[in-house]
VOROZA-212936 format. One record per residue: residue in three letters; x, y, z of N, C-alpha, C, O in turn; residue number from 1; chain. Coordinates in Angstrom, 2 decimals, padded with zeros to 5 digits. Layout:
! VOROZA-212936
<node 'ala',<X,Y,Z>,<X,Y,Z>,<X,Y,Z>,<X,Y,Z>,NUM,'A'>,
...
This chain:
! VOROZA-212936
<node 'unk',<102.13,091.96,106.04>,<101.13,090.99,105.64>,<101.64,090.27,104.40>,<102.19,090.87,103.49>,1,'A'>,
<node 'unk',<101.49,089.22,104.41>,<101.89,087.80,103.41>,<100.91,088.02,102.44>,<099.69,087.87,102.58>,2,'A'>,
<node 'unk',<102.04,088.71,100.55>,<101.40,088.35,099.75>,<100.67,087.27,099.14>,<101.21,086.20,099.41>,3,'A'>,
<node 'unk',<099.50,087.13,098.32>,<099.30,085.80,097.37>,<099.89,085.58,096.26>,<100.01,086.43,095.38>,4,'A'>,
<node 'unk',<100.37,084.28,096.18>,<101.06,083.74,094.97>,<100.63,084.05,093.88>,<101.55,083.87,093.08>,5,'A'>,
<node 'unk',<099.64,084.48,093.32>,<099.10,084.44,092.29>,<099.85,084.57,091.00>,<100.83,085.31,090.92>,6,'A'>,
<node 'unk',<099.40,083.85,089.95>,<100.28,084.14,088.37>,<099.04,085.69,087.40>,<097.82,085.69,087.26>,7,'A'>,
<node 'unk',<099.65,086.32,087.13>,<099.04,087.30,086.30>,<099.64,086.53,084.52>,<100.76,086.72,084.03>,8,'A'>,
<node 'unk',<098.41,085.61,083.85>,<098.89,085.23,082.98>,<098.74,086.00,082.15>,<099.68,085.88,081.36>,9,'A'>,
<node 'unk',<098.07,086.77,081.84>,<098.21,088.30,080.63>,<097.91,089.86,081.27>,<097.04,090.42,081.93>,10,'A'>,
<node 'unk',<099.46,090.21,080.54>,<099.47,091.62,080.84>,<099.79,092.01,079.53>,<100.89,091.61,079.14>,11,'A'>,
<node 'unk',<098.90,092.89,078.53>,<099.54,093.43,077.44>,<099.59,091.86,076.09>,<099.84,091.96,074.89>,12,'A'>,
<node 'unk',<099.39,091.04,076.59>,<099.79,089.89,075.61>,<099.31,089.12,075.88>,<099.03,088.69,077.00>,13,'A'>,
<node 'unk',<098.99,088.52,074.24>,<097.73,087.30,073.80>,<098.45,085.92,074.14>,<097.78,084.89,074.03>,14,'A'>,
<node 'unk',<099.46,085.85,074.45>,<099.98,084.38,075.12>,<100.41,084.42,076.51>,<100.85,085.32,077.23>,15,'A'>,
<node 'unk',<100.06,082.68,076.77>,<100.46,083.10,078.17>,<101.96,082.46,078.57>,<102.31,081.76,077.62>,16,'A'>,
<node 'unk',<102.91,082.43,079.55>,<104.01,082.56,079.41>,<104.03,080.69,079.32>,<104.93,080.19,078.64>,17,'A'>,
<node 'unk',<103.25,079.96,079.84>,<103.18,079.02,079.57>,<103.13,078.19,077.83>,<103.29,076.99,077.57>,18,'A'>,
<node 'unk',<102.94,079.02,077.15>,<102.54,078.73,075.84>,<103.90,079.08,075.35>,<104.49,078.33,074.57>,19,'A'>,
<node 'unk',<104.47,080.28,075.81>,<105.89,080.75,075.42>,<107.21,079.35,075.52>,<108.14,079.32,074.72>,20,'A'>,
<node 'unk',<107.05,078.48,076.45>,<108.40,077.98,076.98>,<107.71,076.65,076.18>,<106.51,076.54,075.92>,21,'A'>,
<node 'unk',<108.81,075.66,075.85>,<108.50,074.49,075.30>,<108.51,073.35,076.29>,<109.32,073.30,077.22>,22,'A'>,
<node 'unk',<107.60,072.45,076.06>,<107.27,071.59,076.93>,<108.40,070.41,077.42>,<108.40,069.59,078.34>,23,'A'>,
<node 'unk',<109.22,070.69,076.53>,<111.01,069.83,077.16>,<112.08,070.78,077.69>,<113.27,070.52,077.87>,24,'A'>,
<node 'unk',<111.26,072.25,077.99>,<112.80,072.78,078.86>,<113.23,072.71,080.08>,<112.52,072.95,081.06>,25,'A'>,
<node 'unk',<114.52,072.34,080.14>,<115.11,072.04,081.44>,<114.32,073.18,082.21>,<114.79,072.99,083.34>,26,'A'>,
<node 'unk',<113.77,073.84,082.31>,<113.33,074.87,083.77>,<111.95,074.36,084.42>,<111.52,074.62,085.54>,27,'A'>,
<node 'unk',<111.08,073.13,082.85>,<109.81,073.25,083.53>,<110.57,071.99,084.80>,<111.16,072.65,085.65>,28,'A'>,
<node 'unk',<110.64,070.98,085.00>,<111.35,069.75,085.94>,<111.08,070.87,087.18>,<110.15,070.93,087.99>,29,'A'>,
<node 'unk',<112.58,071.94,086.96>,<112.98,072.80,088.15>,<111.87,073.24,088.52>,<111.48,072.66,089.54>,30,'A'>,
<node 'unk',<111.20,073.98,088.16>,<109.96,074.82,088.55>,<108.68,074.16,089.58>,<107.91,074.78,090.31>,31,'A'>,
<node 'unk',<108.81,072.64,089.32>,<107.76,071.65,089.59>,<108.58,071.60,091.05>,<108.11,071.98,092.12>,32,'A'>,
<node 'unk',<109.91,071.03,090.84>,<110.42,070.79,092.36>,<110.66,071.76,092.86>,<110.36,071.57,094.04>,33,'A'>,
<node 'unk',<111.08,072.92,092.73>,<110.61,074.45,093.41>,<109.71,074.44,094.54>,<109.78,074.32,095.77>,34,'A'>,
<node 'unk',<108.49,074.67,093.27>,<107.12,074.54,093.92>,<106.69,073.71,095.18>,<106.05,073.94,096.21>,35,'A'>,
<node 'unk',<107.32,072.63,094.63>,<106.81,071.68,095.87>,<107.56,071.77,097.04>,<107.17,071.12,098.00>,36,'A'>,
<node 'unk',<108.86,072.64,097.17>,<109.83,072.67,098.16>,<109.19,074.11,098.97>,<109.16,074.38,100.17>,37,'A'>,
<node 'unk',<108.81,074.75,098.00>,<108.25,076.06,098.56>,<106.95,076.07,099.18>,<106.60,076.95,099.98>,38,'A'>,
<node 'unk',<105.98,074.75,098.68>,<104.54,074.80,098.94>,<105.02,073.88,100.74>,<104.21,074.06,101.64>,39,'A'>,
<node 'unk',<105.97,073.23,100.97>,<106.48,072.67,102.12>,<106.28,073.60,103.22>,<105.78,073.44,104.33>,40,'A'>,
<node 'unk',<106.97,075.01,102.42>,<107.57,075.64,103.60>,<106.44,077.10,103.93>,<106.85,078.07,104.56>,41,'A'>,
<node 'unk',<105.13,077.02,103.42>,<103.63,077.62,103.23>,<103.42,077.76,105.17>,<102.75,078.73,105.52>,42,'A'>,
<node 'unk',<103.85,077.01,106.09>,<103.68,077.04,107.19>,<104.59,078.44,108.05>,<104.19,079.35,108.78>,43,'A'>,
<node 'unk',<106.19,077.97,107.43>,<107.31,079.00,107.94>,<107.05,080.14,107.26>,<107.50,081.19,107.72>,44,'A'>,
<node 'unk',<106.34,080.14,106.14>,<106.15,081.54,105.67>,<104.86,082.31,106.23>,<104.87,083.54,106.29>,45,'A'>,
<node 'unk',<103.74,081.55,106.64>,<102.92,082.52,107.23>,<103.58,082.89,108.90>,<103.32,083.99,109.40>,46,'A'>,
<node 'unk',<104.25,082.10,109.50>,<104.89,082.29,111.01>,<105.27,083.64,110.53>,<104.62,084.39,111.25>,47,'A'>,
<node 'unk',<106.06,084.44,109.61>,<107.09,084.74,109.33>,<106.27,086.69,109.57>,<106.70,087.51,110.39>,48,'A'>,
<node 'unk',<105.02,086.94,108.52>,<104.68,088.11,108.13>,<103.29,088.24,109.12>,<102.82,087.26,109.69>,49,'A'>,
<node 'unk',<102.89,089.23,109.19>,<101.68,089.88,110.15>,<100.73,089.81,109.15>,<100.73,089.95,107.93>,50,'A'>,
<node 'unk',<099.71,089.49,110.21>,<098.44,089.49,109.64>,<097.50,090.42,109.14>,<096.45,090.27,108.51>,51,'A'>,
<node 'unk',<098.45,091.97,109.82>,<097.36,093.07,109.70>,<098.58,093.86,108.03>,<099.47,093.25,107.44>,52,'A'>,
<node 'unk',<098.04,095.47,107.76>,<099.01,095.72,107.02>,<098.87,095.55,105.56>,<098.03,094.71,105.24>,53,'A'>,
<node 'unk',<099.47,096.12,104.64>,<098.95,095.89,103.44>,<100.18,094.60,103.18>,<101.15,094.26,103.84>,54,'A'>,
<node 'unk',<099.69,094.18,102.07>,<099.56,092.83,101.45>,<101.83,093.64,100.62>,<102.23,094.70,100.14>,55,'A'>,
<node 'unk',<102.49,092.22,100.99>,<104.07,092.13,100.43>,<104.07,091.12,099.16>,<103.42,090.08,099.09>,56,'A'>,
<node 'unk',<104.65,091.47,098.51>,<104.98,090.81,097.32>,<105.57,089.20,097.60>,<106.77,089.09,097.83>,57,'A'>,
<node 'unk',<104.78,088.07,097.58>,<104.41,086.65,097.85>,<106.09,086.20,098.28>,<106.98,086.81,097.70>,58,'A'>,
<node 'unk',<106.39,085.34,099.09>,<107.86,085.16,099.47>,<107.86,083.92,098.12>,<108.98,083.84,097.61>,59,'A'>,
<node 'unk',<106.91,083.07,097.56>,<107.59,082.25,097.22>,<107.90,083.02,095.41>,<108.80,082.47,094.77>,60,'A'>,
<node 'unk',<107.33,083.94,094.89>,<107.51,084.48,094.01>,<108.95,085.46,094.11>,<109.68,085.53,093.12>,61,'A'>,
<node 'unk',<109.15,085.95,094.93>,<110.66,086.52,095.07>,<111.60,085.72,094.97>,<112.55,085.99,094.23>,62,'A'>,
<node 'unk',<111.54,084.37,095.83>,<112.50,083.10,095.64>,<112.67,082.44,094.75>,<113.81,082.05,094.53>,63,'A'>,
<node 'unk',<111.46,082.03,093.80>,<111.40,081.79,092.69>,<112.43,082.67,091.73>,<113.39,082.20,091.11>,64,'A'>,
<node 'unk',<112.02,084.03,091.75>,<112.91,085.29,090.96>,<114.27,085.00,091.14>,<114.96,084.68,090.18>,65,'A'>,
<node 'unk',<114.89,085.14,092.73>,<116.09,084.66,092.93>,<116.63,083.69,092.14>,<117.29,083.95,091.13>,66,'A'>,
<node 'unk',<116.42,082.66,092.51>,<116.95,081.64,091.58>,<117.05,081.58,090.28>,<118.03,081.35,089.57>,67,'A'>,
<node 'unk',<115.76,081.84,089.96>,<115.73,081.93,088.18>,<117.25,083.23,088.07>,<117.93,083.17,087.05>,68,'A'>,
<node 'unk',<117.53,084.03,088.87>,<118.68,084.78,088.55>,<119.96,084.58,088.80>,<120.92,085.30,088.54>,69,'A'>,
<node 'unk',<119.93,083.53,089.35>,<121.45,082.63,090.05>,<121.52,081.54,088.93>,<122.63,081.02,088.80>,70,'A'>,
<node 'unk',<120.72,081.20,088.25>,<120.71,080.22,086.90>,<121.07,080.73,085.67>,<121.06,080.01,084.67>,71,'A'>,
């Protein structure tokens, strides 16, 4: 079963990671076109996981991870 995207903006801490990064870093641009390449592909990803089953850690949040680790 196909996790939800969701952002957990506080765990343990009074800021949120958004407040952390400055509003001219090269990652926010990336992150925007990410998103929108990943929110594209919202169709191939539900084809992909079962409907029954407990809930997998969101595909576009792993891909996201990926990359941010190839950068």
């Amino acid at each position: 079963m196909r996790g939800l995207d969701l952002k957990q903006d506080e765990l343990f801490s009074y800021t949120t990671l958004e407040q952390r990064i400055p509003n001219d870093h090269p990652l926010r641009p990336l992150r925007r076109l990410v998103d929108t390449v990943l929110a594209s592909m919202d169709r191939d990803f539900d084809g992909l996981y079962s409907r029954r089953g407990r809930a997998s850690i969101a595909p576009e949040r792993l891909l996201r991870a990926s990359l941010l680790q190839v950068i």
